[in-house]
One Martini backbone bead per residue (centre of mass of N, CA, C, O) as a GRO file, in nm:
protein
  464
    1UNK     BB    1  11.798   1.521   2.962
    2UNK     BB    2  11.655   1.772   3.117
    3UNK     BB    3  11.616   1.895   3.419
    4UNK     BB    4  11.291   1.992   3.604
    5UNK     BB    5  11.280   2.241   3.769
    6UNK     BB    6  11.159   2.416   4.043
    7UNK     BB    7  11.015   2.768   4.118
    8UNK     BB    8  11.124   2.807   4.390
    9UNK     BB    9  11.445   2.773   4.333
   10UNK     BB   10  11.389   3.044   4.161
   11UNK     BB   11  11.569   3.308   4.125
   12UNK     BB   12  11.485   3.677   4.047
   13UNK     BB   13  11.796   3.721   3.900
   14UNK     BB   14  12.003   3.907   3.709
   15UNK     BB   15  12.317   3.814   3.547
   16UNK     BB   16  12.621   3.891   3.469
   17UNK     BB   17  12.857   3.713   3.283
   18UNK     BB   18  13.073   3.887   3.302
   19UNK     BB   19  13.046   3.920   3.628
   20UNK     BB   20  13.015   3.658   3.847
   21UNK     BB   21  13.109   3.806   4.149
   22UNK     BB   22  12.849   3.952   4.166
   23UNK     BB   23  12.587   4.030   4.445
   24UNK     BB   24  12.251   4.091   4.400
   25UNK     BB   25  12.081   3.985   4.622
   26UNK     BB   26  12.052   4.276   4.778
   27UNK     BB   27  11.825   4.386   4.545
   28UNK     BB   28  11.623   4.191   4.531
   29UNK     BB   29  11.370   4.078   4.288
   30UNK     BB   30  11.201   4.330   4.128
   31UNK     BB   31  11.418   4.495   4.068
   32UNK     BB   32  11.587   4.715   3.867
   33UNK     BB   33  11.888   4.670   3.654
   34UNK     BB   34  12.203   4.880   3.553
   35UNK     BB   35  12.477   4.725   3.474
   36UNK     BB   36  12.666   4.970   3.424
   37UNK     BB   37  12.637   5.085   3.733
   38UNK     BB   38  12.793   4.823   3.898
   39UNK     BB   39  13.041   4.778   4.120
   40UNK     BB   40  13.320   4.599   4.100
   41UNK     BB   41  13.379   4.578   4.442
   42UNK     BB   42  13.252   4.374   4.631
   43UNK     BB   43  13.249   4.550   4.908
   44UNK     BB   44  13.023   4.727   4.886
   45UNK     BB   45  12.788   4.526   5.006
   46UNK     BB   46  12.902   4.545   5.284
   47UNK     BB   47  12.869   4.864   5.314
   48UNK     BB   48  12.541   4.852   5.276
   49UNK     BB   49  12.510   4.662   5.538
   50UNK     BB   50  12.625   4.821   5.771
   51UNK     BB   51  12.501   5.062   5.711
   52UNK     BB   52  12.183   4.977   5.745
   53UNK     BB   53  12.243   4.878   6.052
   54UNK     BB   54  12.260   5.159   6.140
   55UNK     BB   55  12.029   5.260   6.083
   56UNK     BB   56  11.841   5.109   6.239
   57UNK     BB   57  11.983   5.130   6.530
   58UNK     BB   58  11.908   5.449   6.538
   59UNK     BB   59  11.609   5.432   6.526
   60UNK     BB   60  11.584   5.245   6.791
   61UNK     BB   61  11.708   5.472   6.967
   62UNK     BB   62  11.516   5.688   6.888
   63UNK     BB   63  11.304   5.542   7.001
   64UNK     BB   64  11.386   5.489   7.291
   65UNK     BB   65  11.456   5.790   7.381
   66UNK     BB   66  11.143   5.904   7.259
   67UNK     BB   67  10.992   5.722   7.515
   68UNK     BB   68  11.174   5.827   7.738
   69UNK     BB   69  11.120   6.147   7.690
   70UNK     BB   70  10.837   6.132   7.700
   71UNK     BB   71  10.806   6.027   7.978
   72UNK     BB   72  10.948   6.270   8.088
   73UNK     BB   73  10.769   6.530   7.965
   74UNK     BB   74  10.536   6.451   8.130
   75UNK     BB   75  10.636   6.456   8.404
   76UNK     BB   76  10.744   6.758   8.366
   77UNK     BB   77  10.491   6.866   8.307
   78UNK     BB   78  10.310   6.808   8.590
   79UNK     BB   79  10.510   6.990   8.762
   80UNK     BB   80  10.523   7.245   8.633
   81UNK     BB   81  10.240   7.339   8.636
   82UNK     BB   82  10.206   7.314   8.961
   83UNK     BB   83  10.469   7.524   8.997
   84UNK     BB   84  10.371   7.738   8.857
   85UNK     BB   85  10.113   7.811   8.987
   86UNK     BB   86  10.262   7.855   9.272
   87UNK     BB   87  10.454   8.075   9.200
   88UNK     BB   88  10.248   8.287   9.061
   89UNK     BB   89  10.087   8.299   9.340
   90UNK     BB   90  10.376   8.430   9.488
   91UNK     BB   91  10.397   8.692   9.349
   92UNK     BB   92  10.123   8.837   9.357
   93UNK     BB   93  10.124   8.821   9.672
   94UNK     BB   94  10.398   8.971   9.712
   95UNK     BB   95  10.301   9.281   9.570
   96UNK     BB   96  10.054   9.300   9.782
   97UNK     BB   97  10.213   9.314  10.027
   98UNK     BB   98  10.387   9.559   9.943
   99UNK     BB   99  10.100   9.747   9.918
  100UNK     BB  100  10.087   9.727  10.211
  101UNK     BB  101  10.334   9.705  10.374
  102UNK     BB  102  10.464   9.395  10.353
  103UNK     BB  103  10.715   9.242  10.332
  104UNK     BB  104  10.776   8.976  10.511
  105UNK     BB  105  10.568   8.844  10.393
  106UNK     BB  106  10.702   8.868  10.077
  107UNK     BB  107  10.926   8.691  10.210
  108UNK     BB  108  10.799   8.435  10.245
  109UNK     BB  109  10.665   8.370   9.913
  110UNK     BB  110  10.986   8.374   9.814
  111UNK     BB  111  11.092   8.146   9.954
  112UNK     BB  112  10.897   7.929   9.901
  113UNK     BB  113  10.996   8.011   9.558
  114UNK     BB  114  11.243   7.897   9.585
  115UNK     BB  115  11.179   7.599   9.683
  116UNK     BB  116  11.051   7.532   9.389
  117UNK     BB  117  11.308   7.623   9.216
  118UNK     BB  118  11.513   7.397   9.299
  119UNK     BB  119  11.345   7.181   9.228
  120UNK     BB  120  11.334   7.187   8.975
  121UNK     BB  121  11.594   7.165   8.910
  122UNK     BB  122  11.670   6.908   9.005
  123UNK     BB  123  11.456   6.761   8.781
  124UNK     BB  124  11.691   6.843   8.544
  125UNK     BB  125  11.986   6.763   8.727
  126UNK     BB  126  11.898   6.487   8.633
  127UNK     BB  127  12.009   6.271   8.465
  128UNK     BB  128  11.792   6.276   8.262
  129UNK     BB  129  11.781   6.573   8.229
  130UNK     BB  130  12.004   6.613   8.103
  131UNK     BB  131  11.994   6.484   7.864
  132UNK     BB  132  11.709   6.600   7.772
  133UNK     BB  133  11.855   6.906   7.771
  134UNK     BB  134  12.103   6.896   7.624
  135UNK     BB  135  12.025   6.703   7.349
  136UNK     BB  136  11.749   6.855   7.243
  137UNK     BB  137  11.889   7.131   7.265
  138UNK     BB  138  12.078   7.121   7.031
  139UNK     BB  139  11.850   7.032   6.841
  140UNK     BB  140  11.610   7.197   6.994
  141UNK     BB  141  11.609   7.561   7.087
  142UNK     BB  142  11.325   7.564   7.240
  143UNK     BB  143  11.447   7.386   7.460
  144UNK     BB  144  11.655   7.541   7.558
  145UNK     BB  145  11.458   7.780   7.609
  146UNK     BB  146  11.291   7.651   7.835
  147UNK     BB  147  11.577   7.600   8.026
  148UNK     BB  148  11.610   7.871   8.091
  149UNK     BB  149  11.403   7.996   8.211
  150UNK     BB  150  11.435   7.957   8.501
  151UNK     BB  151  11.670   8.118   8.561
  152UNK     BB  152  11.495   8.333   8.548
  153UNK     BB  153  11.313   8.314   8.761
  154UNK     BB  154  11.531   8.280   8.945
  155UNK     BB  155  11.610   8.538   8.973
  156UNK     BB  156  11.382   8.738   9.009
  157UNK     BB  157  11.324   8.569   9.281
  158UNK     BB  158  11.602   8.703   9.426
  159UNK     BB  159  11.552   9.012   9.386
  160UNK     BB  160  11.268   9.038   9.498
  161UNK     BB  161  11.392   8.916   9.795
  162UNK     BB  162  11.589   9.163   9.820
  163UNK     BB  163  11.402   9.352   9.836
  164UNK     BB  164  11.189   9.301  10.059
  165UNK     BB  165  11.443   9.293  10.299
  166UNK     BB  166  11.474   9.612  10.221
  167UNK     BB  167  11.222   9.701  10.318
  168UNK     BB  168  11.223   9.559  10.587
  169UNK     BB  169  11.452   9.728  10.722
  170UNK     BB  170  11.327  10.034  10.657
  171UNK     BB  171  11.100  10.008  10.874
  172UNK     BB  172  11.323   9.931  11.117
  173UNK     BB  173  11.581  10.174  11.004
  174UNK     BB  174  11.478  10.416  10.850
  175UNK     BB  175  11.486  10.615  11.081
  176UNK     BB  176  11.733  10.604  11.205
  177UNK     BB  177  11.893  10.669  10.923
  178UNK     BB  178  11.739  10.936  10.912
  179UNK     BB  179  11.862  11.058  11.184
  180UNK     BB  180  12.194  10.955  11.160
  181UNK     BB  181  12.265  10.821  10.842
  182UNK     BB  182  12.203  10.903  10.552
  183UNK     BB  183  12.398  10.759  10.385
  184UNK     BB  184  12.301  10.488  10.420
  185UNK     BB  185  11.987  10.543  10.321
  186UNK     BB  186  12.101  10.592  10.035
  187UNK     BB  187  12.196  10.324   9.954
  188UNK     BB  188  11.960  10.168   9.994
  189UNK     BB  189  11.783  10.290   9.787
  190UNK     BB  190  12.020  10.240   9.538
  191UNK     BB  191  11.996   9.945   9.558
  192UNK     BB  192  11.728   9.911   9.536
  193UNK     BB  193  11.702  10.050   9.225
  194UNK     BB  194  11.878   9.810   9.122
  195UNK     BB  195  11.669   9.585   9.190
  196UNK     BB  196  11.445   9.686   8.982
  197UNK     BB  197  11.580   9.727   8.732
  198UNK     BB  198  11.613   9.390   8.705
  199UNK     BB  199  11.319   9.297   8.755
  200UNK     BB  200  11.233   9.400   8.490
  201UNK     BB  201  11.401   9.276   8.311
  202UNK     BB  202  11.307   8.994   8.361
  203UNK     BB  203  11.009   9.028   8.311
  204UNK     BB  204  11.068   9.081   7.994
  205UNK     BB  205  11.190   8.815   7.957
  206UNK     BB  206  11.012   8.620   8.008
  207UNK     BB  207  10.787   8.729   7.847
  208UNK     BB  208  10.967   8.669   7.570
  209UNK     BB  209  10.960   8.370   7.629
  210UNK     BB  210  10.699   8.288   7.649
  211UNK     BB  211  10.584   8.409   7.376
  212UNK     BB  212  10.767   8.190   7.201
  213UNK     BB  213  10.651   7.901   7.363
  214UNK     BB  214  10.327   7.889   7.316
  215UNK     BB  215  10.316   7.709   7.049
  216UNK     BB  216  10.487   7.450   7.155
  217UNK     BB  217  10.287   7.444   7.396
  218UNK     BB  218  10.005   7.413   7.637
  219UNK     BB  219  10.195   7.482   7.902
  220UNK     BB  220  10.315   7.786   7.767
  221UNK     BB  221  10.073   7.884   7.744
  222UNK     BB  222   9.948   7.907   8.011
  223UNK     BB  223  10.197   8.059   8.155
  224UNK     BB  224  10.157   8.319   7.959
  225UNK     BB  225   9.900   8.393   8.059
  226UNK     BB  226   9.949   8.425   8.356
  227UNK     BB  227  10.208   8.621   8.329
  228UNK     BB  228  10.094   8.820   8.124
  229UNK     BB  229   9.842   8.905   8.376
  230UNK     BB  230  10.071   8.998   8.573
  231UNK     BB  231  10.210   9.185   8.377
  232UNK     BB  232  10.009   9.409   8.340
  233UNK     BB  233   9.925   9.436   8.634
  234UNK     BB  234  10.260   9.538   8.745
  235UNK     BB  235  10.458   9.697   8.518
  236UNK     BB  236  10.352   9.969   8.632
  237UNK     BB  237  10.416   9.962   8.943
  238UNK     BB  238  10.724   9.911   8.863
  239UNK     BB  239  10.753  10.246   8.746
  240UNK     BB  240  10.650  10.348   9.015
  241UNK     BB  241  10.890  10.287   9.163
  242UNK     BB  242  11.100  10.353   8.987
  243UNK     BB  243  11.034  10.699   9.054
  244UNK     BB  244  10.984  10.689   9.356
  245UNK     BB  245  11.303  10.643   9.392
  246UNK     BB  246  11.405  10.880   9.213
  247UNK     BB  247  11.225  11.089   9.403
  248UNK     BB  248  11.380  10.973   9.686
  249UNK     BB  249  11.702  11.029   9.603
  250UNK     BB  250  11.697  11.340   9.517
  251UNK     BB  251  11.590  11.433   9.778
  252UNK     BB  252  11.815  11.336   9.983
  253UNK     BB  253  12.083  11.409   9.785
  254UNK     BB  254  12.051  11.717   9.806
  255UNK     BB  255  12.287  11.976   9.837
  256UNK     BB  256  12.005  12.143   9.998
  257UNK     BB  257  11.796  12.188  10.137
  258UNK     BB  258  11.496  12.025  10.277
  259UNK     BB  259  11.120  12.103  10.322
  260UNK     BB  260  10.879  11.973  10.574
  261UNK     BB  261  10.585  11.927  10.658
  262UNK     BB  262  10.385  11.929  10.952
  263UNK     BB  263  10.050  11.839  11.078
  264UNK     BB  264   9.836  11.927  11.348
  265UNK     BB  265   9.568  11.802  11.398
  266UNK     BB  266   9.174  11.811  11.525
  267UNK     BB  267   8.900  11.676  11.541
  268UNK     BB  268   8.746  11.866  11.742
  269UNK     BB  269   8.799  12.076  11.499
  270UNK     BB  270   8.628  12.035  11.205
  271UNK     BB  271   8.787  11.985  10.882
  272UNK     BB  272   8.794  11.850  10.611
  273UNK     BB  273   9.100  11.788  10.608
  274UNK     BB  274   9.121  11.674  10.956
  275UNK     BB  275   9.155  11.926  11.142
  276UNK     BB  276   9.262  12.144  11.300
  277UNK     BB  277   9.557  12.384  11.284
  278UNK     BB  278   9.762  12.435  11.557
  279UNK     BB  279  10.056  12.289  11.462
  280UNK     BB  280  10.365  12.316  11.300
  281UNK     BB  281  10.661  12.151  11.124
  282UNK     BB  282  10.971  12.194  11.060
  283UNK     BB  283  11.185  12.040  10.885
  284UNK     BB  284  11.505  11.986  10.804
  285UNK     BB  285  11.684  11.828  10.524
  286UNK     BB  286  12.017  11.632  10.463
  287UNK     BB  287  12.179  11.394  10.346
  288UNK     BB  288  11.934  11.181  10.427
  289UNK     BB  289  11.907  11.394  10.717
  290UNK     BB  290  11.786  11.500  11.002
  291UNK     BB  291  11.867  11.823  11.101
  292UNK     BB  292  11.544  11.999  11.181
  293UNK     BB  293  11.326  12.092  11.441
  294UNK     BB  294  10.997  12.319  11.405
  295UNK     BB  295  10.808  12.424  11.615
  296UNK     BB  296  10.481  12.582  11.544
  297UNK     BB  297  10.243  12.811  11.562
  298UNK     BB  298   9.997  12.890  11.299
  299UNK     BB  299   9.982  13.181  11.417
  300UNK     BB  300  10.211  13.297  11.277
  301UNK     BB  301  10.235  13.312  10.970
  302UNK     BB  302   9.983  13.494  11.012
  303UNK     BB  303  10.073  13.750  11.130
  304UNK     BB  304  10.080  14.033  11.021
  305UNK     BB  305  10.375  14.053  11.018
  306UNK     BB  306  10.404  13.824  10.785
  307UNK     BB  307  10.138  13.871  10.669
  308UNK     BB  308  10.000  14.090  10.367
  309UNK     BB  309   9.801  13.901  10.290
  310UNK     BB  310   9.446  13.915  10.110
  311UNK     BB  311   9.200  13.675  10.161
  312UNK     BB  312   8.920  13.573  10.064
  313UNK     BB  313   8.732  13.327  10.227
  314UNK     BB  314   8.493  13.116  10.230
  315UNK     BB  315   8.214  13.164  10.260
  316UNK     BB  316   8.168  12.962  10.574
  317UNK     BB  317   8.416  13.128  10.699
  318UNK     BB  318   8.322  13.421  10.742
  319UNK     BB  319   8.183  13.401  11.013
  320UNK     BB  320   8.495  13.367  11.170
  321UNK     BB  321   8.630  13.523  10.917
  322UNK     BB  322   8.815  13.783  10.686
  323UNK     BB  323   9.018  13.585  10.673
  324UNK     BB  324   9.268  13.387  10.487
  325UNK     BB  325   9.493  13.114  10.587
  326UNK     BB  326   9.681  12.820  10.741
  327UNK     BB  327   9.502  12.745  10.942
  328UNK     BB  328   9.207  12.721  10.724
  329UNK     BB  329   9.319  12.571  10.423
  330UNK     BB  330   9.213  12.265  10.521
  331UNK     BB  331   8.907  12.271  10.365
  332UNK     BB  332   8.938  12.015  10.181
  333UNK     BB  333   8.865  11.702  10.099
  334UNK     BB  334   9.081  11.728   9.953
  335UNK     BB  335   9.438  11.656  10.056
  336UNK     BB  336   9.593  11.839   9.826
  337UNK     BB  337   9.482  12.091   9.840
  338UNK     BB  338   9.462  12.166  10.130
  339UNK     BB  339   9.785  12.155  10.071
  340UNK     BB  340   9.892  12.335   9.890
  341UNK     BB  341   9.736  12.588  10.064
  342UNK     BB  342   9.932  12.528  10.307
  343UNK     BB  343  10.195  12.610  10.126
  344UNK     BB  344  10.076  12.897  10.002
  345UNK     BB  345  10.092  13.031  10.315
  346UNK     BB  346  10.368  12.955  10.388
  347UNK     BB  347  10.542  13.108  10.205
  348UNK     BB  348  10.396  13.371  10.178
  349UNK     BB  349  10.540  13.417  10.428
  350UNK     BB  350  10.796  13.581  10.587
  351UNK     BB  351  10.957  13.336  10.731
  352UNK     BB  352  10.977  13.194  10.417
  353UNK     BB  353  11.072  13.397  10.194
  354UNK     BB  354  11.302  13.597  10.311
  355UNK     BB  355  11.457  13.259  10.259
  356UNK     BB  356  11.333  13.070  10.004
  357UNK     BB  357  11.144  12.888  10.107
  358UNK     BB  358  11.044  12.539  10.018
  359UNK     BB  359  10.806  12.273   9.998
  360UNK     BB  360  10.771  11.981   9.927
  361UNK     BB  361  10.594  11.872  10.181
  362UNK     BB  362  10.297  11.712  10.352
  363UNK     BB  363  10.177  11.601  10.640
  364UNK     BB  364   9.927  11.437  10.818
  365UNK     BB  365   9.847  11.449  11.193
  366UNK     BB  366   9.688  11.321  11.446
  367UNK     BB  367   9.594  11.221  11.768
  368UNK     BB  368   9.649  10.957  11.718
  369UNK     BB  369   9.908  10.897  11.627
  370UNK     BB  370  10.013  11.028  11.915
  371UNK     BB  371   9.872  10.779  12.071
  372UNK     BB  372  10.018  10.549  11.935
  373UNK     BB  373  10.337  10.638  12.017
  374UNK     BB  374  10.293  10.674  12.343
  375UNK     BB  375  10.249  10.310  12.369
  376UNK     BB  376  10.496  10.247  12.282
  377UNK     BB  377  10.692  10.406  12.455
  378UNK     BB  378  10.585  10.601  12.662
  379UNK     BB  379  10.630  10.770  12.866
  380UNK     BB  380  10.686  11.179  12.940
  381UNK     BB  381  10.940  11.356  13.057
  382UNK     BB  382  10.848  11.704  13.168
  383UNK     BB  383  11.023  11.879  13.421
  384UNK     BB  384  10.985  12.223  13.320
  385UNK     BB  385  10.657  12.144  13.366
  386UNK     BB  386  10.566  11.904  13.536
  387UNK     BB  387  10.526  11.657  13.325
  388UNK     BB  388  10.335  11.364  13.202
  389UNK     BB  389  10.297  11.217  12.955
  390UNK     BB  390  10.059  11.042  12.758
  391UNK     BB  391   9.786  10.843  12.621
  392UNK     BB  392   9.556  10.970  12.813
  393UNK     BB  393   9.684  11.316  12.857
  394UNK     BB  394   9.788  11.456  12.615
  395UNK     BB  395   9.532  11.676  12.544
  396UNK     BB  396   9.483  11.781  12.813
  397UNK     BB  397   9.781  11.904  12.860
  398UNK     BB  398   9.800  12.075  12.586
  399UNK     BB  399   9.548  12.254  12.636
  400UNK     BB  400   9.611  12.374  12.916
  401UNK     BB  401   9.898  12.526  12.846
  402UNK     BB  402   9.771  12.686  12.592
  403UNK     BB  403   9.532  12.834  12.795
  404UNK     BB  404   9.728  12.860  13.079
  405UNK     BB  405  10.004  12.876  13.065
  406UNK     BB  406  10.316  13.015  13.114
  407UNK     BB  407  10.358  13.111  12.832
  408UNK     BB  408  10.107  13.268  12.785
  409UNK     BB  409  10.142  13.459  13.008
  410UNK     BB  410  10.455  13.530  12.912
  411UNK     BB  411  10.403  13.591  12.587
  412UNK     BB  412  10.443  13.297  12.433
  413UNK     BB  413  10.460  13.049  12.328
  414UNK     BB  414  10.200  12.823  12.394
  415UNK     BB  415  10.355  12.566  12.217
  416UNK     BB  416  10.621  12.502  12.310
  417UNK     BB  417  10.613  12.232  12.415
  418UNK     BB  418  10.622  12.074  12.149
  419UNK     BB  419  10.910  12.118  12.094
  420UNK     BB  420  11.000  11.968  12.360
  421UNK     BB  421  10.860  11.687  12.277
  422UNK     BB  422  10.970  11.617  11.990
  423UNK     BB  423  11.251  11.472  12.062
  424UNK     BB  424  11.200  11.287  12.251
  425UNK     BB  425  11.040  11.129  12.057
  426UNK     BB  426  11.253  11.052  11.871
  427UNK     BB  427  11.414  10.929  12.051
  428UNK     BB  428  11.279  10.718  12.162
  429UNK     BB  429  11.196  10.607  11.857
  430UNK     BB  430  11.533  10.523  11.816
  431UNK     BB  431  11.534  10.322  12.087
  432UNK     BB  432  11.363  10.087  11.992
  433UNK     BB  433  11.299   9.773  11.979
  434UNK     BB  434  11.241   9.477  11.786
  435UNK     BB  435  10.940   9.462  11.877
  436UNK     BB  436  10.830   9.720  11.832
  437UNK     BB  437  10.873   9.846  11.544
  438UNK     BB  438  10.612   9.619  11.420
  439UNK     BB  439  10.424   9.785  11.574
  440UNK     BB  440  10.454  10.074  11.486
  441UNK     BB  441  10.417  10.010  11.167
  442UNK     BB  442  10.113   9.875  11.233
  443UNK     BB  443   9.998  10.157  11.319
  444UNK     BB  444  10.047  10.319  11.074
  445UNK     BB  445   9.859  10.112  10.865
  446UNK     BB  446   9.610  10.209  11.007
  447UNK     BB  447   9.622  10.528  10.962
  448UNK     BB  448   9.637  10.535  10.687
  449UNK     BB  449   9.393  10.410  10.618
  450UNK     BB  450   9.220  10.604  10.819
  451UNK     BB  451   9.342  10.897  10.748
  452UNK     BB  452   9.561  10.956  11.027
  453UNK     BB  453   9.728  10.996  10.773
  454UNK     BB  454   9.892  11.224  10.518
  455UNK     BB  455  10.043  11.270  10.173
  456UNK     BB  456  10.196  11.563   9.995
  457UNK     BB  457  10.369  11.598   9.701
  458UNK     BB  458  10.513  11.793   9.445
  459UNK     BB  459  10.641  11.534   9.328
  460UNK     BB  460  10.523  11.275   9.089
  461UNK     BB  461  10.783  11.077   9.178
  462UNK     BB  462  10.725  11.089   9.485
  463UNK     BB  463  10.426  11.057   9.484
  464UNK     BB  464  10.492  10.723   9.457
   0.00000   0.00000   0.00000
């Protein structure tokens, strides 16, 4: 009589007897099983069992590594947010100072974000970093293209730092290499054009690239939207600044004479575009390098034998004069136009007409520039003169000797001084010592806002 076995001892497998050797026990018990289709070899099942072993291990390491990954990239997220900020705050800041005029401020703010930016590096080019971004990298495109930024942004603010250093060098060298060496003046200013060159390309990857990367996270999204409004905000400036260097690139490095005027106003005689004009100099620059100044009384170029046009004045100036010339020509409150002016008088002259010259633009300073010129320098002996001019009484002794001097005595020009004085000043300004340049460059920043400079040319590229 047969024995009663337990329902426990019962596996549910079914069995080919026909093929006693197969062991189906690894199929579980309650799939259906094909027995046509059961493989005869018996190691088959040695091979089933070991896939399956290192498929658990790889999803294992790939969660071990996966919460590595995440908590690598939360760390590494508060890091990049912290110092992104703070980058394009000294990118910002670093654009604001050179349209100031400030580079050296611009190049501390750049150097700063050097070193933020190698910080970033090096926790990156840590062991973990490493692994993490060149592993997830190969496997996850936009990963490798968000460790790729920084590269970029690296170049850029390189770039820009090399700008900044460049353009403090010629505040402080480039009168001098104006006056003696205009080949190296304009060496500096194409090295410069290439470097702006590359900075926009940098601004552009950049662009294209948080752009790109603003979808896969909302930390690329905010660095996206700050580079963005920096982006609208600066491109345009950078665009004028390149337009800029190739209209003063084109003028020094022309190959026959360009000439500038200076006008000396007054502004003790007042006229809206900023004070009589007693007397201008003729610039001739060639090569990058100032070639020759002369100076002349304004009312040289006036004078009937030189001017042949009649023009009639405006109606207030009527009461003074009967006709209009460039002595009264800087008429309007807008200084481009009274520039244009005084140039279209100055052409009009014989002196400057039956020679061809024409005018590139026009500087007008008035005496207090050239008061805080001579406080720079210090005292000026004129020998010829019997005379020291200061900055105490520079305009009291040039307006005596223009009114009573021998020149005038002598029936010569009048301002002849000034001819006189005009190298002396040049000199003396081409000598000063590294502590000078930047305070004569700081009381010129102060001239311009007060617009005891102005400057206008007719180069619409020169003018940016």
């Amino acid at each position: 009589m047969s024995k009663i076995v337990p329902n426990r001892n019962i596996s549910p497998v079914l069995v080919d007897i026909k093929k006693p050797g197969t062991d189906y026990g690894f199929w579980g018990g309650s799939r259906r099983i094909n027995l046509a289709h059961v493989s005869e070899q018996p190691s088959q099942s040695n091979g089933r069992r070991i896939w399956l072993s290192a498929v658990i291990l790889i999803v294992l390491m790939i969660s071990g590594v996966g919460i590595s990954i995440f908590s690598n990239l939360k760390s590494a997220k508060s890091v990049f947010d912290k110092k992104g900020h703070l980058i394009l705050d000294n990118f910002s800041g670093a654009i604001d100072s050179l349209q100031k005029l400030k580079p050296v401020e611009a190049s501390s703010k750049l150097t700063s974000n050097q070193k933020e930016l190698d910080s970033l590096a090096s926790l990156i080019n840590q062991n973990s970093g490493k692994v993490l971004f060149s592993t997830i990298g190969s496997v996850v495109p936009v990963v490798k293209e968000a460790s790729g930024l920084l590269g970029r942004v690296a170049s850029f603010n390189l770039n820009f730092l090399q700008l900044a250093e460049g353009l403090s060098d010629l505040q402080i060298n480039g009168f001098g290499d104006f006056q003696n060496n205009g080949a190296i003046l304009i060496d500096k200013l194409k090295n410069m054009r290439e470097l702006l060159q590359k900075i926009i390309a940098d601004v552009e990857s950049i662009r294209n690239t948080t752009a790109d990367l603003k979808e896969t996270s909302s930390a690329f999204e905010i660095f996206d939207q700050l580079i963005g409004d920096q982006y609208l905000k600066y491109s345009s400036d950078l665009q004028l600044w390149g337009r800029g260097l190739d209209g003063l690139i084109a003028f020094l490095d022309a190959k026959n004479d360009e000439h500038f005027v200076v006008i000396f106003q007054n502004p003790a005689e007042i006229r809206p575009g900023g004070g009589f004009i007693g007397s201008y100099a003729d610039l001739t620059i060639n090569g990058g390098q100032l070639k020759n100044i002369e100076v002349q009384d304004i009312y040289w170029p006036d004078h009937p034998m030189n001017f042949k046009l009649k023009v009639v004045p405006p109606e207030p100036l009527q009461a003074i004069t009967t006709d209009w010339g460039a002595r009264d020509a800087n008429w309007f409150f807008d200084f481009p136009t009274s520039a244009k002016t005084v140039i279209n008088f100055l052409e009009a002259s014989k002196i400057y007409e039956e020679k061809g010259i024409k005018f590139t633009g026009i500087i007008g300073l008035n005496i207090n520039v050239l008061q805080s010129i001579l406080e720079i320098i210090g005292p000026i002996e004129i020998p010829e003169y019997d005379k020291v001019i200061n900055k105490d009484n520079f305009l009291i002794e040039i307006q005596k000797e223009v009114e009573t001097g021998r020149d005038k005595k002598a029936g010569q020009n009048p301002k002849k001084i000034l001819s006189v004085m005009t190298p002396i000043i040049f000199e003396k300004l081409n000598q000063l010592s590294a502590e000078q340049k930047p305070e004569l460059v700081k009381k010129f920043e102060e001239h311009f806002v007060k617009k005891d400079i102005m400057v206008f040319v007719k180069d619409s590229n020169l003018a940016n």
